[in-house]
C-alpha positions, 0 to 999 in steps of 0.5 A: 772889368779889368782888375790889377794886382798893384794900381800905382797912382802917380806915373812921375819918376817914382811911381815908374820907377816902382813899376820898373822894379816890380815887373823887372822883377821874376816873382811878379811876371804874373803880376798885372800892374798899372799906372794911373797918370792923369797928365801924360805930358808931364808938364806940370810934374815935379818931376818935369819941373826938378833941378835933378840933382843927387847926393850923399850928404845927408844927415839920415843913413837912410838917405845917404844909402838911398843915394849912393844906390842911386848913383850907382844906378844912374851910372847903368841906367842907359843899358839897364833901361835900355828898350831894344837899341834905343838908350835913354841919355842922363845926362849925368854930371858928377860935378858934385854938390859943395856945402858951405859952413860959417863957424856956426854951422861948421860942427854940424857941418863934420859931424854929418860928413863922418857919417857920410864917409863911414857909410862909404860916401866920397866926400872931403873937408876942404878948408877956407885957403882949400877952397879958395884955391880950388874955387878962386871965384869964391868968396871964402872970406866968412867961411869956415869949411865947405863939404865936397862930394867928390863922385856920385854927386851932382845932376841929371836929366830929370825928364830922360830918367822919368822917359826911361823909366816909363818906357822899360816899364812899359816894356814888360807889359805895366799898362799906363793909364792917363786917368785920375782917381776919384775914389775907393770902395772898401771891405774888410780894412781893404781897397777893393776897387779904385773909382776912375774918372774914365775908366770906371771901377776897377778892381785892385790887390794893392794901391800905391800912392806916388801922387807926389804933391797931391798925396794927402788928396788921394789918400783922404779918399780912402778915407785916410786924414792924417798924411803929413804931405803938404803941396808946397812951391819952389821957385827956380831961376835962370840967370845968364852971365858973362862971368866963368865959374870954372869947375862949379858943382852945385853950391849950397850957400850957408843962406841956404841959396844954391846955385849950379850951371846948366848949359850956358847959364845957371840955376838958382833959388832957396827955399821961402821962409817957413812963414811964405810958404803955403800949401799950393797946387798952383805954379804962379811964377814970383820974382820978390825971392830972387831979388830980395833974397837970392840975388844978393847972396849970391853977389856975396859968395860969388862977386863975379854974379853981381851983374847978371840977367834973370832969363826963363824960369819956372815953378815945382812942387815939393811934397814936404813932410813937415814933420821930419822932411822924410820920406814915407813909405809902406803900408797904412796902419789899418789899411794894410794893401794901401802903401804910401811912397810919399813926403820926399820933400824935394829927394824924390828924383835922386831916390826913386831908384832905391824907393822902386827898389824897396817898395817892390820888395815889400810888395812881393815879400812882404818885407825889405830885402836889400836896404831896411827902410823901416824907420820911414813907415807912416806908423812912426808918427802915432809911436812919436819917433821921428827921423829927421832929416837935417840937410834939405835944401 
């Protein structure tokens, strides 16, 4: 049998992004280190299925850390992921993220941008007139401030990061395997074997679980019950309209709608109520939520949007952890060689790059060495401290 020192399962934009670090890394060039994906398409990925967007503004350091890591990264990323000649294309457009705030949001509003900014994020307080002004297709008539990411904010390719990420792992000798694990053997509070569907038992040093959506499912096969990661479906929305948005970043609307262009049209959506929203793996398309939610907020903030057709659209999953819509990451409780990269809640793709970054420092040294993410460990819900993360959209 062929056994790997660490078996990543999930090869979306995290999962490949882990194995990037890790075998781009010296100390693990004797390392054996394979994906486990189940669909090599990646059609019904959430990380196929994202809208690729990155940002600092968040209310969690950490987050905000991740981010401006990222940014950076994706800046290099056509010569740091670069196979021979051939560059991967991000497509990265930093037309920043705009958040806006009534007067009842705005104190929460300054009080995460002055985090944001001491932590070296480039983000500006444009006022009502400020923002009429820059934007003059907004309707600012019930605002109070908005908060705009001036670089290292916006979005990019989802599927070119995930290609360039699986490809350069591949390229130092990470083997992927299109397969589904179906379960564990343990000794001694250990993984010893990963059960695949295809390729049998295979002998393991340390799992990673990166299944995304079904991160709870892989985990209880180990026989790990409590992963607070639920599959839940979001909804996103094309519209074509004859109107002209100049200089549109991505809007976060004080409903919760956002809003942003891609190609000659735009996309669109909000999160359902906490009342419509059920664990689903399935990605049945619903348009009750365009029309009777994100429509008309989007005709409120933006009049020229009052006509407007609904073109393609599709379905994702988010892996939301409910309990404090963070991530979770690093070794189980009792299961030490089993680590979580889990409950993004929708940030996967904008902080894979730093996630990579830390769980292969961990996995090497045993410890973080660059950005201490201890605070997102899944010991934090049996202590009761919680890191709660103000700003998901």
């Amino acid at each position: 049998m062929t056994g790997y020192d660490v078996l990543i399962v999930g090869g979306g934009v995290v999962g490949s992004s882990i194995a990037y670090f890790l075998s781009a890394n010296g100390d693990s060039r004797a390392l054996r280190i394979a994906v486990v994906e189940q669909d090599s398409t990646y059609a019904h990925s959430s990380t196929a299925l994202s809208v690729g967007g990155i940002r600092q503004q968040f209310s969690t350091r950490e987050n905000i850390a991740l981010s401006l890591f990222s940014a950076e990264f994706f800046r290099e990323a056509p010569r740091t992921l670069a196979v021979g000649s051939e560059e991967p294309d991000l497509g990265f457009q930093e037309a920043g993220y705009l958040f806006l705030a009534s007067s009842q949001g705005l104190p929460v509003l300054e009080r995460n941008l002055e985090k944001q900014r001491r932590l070296g994020a480039d983000v500006r307080l444009l006022l009502p007139g400020e923002l009429g002004a820059r934007f003059p297709w907004l309707n600012v008539s019930d605002l109070s401030a908005g908060s705009l990411g001036a670089s290292k904010e916006g979005w990019l390719d989802p599927h070119s990061l995930l290609q360039g990420f699986r490809k350069k792992a591949r390229s130092q000798e990470v083997v992927y395997l299109e397969d589904r694990v179906i379960g564990f053997s343990m000794a001694g509070g250990r993984v010893t074997e990963a059960n695949l569907a295809e390729a049998g038992r295979v002998p393991v040093g340390q799992v990673v679980n990166a299944a995304g959506p079904m991160a709870a499912g892989l985990a209880r096969l180990a026989g790990i019950t409590d992963l607070p990661v639920r599959p839940r479906k979001r909804f996103v929305y094309r519209i074509q309209t004859s109107a002209s948005l100049p200089g549109c970043p991505m809007v976060i609307d004080t409903s919760g709608v956002y809003l942003r262009p891609e190609g000659d049209g735009f996309l669109c959506g909000v999160a359902p109520p906490t009342t419509a929203d059920p664990d689903t793996l399935d990605l049945d398309m619903e348009y009750g939520l365009f029309h009777e939610t994100v429509w008309p907020a989007l005709a409120h903030r933006v009049p020229a949007l009052d006509s407007l057709r609904l073109g393609p659209s599709w379905a994702g999953h988010y892996a939301l952890n409910p309990l404090d819509r963070n991530a979770i990451l690093g070794p189980h409780s009792d299961i030490q060689n089993f680590l979580f990269a889990n409950g993004f809640s929708g940030h996967g793709l904008q902080q894979s790059p730093g996630i990579g970054r830390a769980l292969s420092e961990l996995i090497l040294h045993g410890e973080y060495r660059t950005l201490d993410l201890g605070r997102f460990s899944f010991h934090r819900f049996a202590e009761g401290a919680l890191v709660l993360e103000e700003n998901v959209v």
